[in-house]
C-alpha positions in Angstrom: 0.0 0.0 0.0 1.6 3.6 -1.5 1.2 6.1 1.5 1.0 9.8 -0.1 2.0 13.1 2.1 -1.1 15.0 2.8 -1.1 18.6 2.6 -3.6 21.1 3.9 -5.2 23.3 1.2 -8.3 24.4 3.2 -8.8 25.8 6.6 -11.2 26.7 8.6 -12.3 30.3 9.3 -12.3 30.0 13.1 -10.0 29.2 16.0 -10.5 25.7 17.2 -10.3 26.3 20.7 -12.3 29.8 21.2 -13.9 29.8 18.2 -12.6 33.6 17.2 -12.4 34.4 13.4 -9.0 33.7 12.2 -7.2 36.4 10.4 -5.7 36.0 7.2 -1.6 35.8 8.5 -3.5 33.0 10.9 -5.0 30.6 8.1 -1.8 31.2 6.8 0.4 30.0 9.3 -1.9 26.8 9.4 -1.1 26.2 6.0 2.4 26.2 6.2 2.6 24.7 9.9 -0.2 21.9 9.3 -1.0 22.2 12.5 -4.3 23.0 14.0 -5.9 26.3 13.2 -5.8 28.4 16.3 -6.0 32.2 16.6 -2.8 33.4 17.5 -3.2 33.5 21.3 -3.7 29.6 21.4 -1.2 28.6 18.7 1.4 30.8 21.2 -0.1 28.2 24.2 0.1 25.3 21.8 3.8 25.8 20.1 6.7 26.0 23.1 8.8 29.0 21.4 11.7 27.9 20.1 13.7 30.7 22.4 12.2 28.7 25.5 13.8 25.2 23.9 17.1 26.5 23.4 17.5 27.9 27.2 18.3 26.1 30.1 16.1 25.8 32.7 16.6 27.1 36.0 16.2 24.0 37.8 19.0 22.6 35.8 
């Protein structure tokens, strides 16, 4: 069985989470990320930045 890469062309017009109307830059970073569409508050609480990843800790 051939397995094909799925894109997203479509997505929806509204956050997933709070259900706000997604702006334009938004449905566009959900194209290119594939991810979920979230508004840009709740794609920010999603997605760690990658700053945060990089740094230590302060346990550590």
């Amino acid at each position: 069985m051939d397995l094909e890469e799925h894109t997203l062309e479509t997505v929806g017009d509204t956050c997933e989470v709070c259900g706000v109307r997604l702006t334009t830059a938004e449905q566009q970073a959900v194209l290119e990320s594939g991810g979920p569409a979230l508004c840009t508050v709740h794609a920010a609480e999603e997605l760690p930045d990658a700053a945060e990843d990089a740094a230590p800790s302060p346990a550590e």
